[in-house]
N, C-alpha and C positions, 0 to 999 in steps of 0.2 A: 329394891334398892335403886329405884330412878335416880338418876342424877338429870341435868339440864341435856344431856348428850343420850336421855332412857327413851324407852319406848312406850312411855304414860302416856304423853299428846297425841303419838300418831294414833295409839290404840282406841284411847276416848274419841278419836275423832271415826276410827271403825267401827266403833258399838253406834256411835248418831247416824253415821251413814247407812248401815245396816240394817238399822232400828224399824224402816221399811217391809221387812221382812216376816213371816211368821211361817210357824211348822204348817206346811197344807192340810188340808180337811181328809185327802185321800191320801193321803204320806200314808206307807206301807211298810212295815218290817217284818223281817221274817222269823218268826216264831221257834222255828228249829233252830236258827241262829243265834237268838240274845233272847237273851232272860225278860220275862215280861218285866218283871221288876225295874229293868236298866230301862226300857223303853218307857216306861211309864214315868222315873223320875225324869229320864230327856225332856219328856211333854211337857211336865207340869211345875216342875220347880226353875224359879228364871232364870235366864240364862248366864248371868255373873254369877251365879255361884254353883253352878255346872260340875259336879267333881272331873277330875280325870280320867277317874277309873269309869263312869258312866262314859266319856265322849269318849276314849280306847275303843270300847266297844262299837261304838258309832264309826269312828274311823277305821275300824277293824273289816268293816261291811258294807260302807257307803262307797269306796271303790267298786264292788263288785255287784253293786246293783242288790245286793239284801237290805237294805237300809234308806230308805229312801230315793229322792234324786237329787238335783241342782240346787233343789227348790230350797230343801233340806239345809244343802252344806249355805247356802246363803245366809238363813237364818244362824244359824250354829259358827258359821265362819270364826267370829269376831274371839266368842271363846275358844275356841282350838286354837286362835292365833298367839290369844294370851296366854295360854299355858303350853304353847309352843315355846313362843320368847322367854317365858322364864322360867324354863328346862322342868315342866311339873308334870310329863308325862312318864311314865315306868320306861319308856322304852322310846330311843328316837324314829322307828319305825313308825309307830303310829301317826307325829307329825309328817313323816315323810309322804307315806301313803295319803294324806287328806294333800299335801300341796303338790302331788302329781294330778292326782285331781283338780284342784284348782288350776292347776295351770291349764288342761284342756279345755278351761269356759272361761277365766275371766277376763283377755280381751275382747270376749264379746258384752261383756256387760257395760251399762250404764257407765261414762267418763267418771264420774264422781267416785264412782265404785272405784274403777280401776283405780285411780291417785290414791284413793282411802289408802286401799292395799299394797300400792308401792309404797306407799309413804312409809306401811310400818314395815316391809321390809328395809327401807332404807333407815330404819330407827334401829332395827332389829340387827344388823352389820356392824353400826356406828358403836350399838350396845356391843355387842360381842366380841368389836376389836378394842374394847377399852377394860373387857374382862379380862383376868389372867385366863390361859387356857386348863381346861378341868384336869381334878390329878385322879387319880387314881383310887376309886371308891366313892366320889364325887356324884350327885345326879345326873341321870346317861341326858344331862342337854345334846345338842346337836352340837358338832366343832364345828370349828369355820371353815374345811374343806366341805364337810357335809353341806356345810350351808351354800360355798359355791354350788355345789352339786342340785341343790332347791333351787337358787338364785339362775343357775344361768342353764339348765337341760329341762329343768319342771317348768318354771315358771317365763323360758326364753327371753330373760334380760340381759344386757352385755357386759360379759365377763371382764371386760377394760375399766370402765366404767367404776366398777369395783375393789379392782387390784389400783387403779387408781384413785380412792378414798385410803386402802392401805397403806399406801406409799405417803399419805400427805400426813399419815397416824405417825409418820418417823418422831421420836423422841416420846414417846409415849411406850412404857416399859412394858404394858398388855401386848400392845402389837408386835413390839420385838419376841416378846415371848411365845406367842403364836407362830411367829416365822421359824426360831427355832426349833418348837416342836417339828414342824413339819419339812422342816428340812431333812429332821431323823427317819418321820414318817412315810412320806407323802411317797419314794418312788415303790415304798412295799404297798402299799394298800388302796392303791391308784390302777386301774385297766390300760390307763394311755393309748385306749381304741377311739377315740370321740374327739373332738376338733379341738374344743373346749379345755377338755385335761391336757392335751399338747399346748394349748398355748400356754395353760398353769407352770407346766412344768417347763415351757421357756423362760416364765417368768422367774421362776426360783434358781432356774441355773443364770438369771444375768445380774445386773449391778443393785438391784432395788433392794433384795433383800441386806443385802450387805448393808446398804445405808439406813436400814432400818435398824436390823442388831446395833452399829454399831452408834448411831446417835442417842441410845438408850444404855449405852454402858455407861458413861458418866455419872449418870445418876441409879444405880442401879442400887434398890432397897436393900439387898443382903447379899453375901458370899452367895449363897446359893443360886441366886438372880443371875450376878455376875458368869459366876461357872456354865449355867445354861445358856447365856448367851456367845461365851467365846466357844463356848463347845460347839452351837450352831454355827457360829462364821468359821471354825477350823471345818466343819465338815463341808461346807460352800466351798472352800478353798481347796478341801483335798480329795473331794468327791463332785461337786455337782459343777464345777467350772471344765472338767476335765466334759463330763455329757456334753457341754454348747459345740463341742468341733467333732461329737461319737454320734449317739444317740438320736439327741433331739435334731440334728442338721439331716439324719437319715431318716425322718418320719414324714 
C-alpha cells in the first residue's frame, strides 16, 4: 500500500544498487543448522520472490556465522529490507538480528550503497509514522520505538534527526497515535541504561509530544481516535511532565 510518502522508490533504488551483488561460489551453510531444502531455495529461486520463511532462516544464522558472511547479507539485503518494511516477517526478531548486523559493515561499504540504505530507512520511518500503530493480533511489524532502537544503536544514525521528522508529522493522526501509544508504553518496556533511550525519554516528557496529539484531535476519524488521543495527553500531563524535574534531570 505505497503511497507517494511509501517505501517503493527508495527500495527499487536498493535492489539496482545491489544488483552488483551475487551469492559467492564458497558461501557456506551449515547443515546441522537449516534444511537443505531452505538453502537450496535461498540459492536458486530470485531473489523478489524470496519467501520469509526461507530468509527467517537465513537471518536466523547469518549473525552467527552459520550462514554465510557479508558477502551473503549483501546480496540478500535488498529482500530482508522489503519484507522488513512491510512487516512480512513471523517474528520482529529476525529483522532485528539481520540489521544489527548490518549496522556492523555498512559504513564501510561503497557511498552509493550506503545512501541506497539510508534512503530506505528514511522511507521506512516516514512510512511507519504515517501508519496507525499495530493493534492487537495485527502482523508482529516492528513499532516505532523498535525501529529507533534499529535506527539509532544498530545502525548509529541520530536519534534528533528523527524525533525531528516526527515532530514536523504534527497534524497527521498516525503520528499522534504513535505518540500515544507510547506514552502508555514506553517507560515499561524501555532499559533507560543507553544515552539514546534517555534522550527518548526526554523527548516524550517535553512539549513535542503534546503538540503532536493535540494538532491531530481536530480532525480525529472516530470517537475512538479522539479517546486515544486525549488519554495520551492526560497521561503526559499527569504522569510524564512530573519525570522532567524526578527522574530524567537525575540520569
Amino acid at each position: 500500500m505505497d503511497t507517494d510518502l511509501g517505501p517503493g522508490p527508495a527500495l527499487e533504488n536498493l535492489y539496482r544498487t545491489f544488483a552488483r551483488h551475487s551469492i559467492p561460489e564458497d558461501s557456506v551453510a551449515c547443515d546441522h543448522c537449516v534444511l537443505p531444502e531452505t538453502i537450496h531455495a535461498a540459492r536458486t529461486e530470485p531473489l523478489r520472490t524470496l519467501s520469509a520463511s526461507t530468509l527467517e532462516r537465513y537471518a536466523a544464522n547469518a549473525p552467527f556465522g552459520t550462514w554465510g558472511d557479508v558477502r551473503d547479507l549483501k546480496y540478500y539485503l535488498p529482500r530482508v529490507m522489503e519484507l522488513l518494511v512491510r512487516g512480512e516477517f513471523d517474528h520482529s526478531y529476525y529483522g532485528e538480528m539481520l540489521m544489527r548486523m548490518l549496522g556492523e559493515h555498512w559504513r564501510d561499504w561503497p557511498q552509493d550503497e550506503q545512501e541506497a540504505v539510508l534512503a530506505v530507512i528514511d522511507a521506512w520511518w516516514r512510512f511507519t509514522l504515517h501508519r496507525p500503530p499495530r493493534a492487537a493480533g495485527d502482523p508482529p511489524d516492528i513499532d516505532i520505538v523498535e525501529m529507533l532502537e534499529i535506527i539509532v544503536e544498530m545502525l548509529g544514525l541520530d536519534l534528533d534527526a528523527y524525533l525531528t521528522k516526527w515532530e514536523e508529522s504534527a497534524g497527521n493522526e498516525a503520528a499522534a497515535l504513535h505518540v500515544a501509544k507510547h506514552i502508555r508504553l514506553f517507560e515499561h518496556f524501555m532499559d533507560h541504561d543507553k544515552e539514546w533511550q534517555v534522550s527518548l525519554d526526554r523527548w516524550f516528557c517535553g512539549p513535542a509530544p503534546i503538540r503532536i496529539m493535540e494538532s491531530a484531535l481536530p480532525s480525529a476519524s472516530s470517537a475512538e481516535v479522539e479517546e486515544k488521543l486525549r488519554s495520551g495527553l492526560n497521561m503526559h500531563i499527569w504522569g510524564w511532565e512530573d519525570r522532567t524535574s524526578t527522574d530524567v534531570d537525575h540520569r
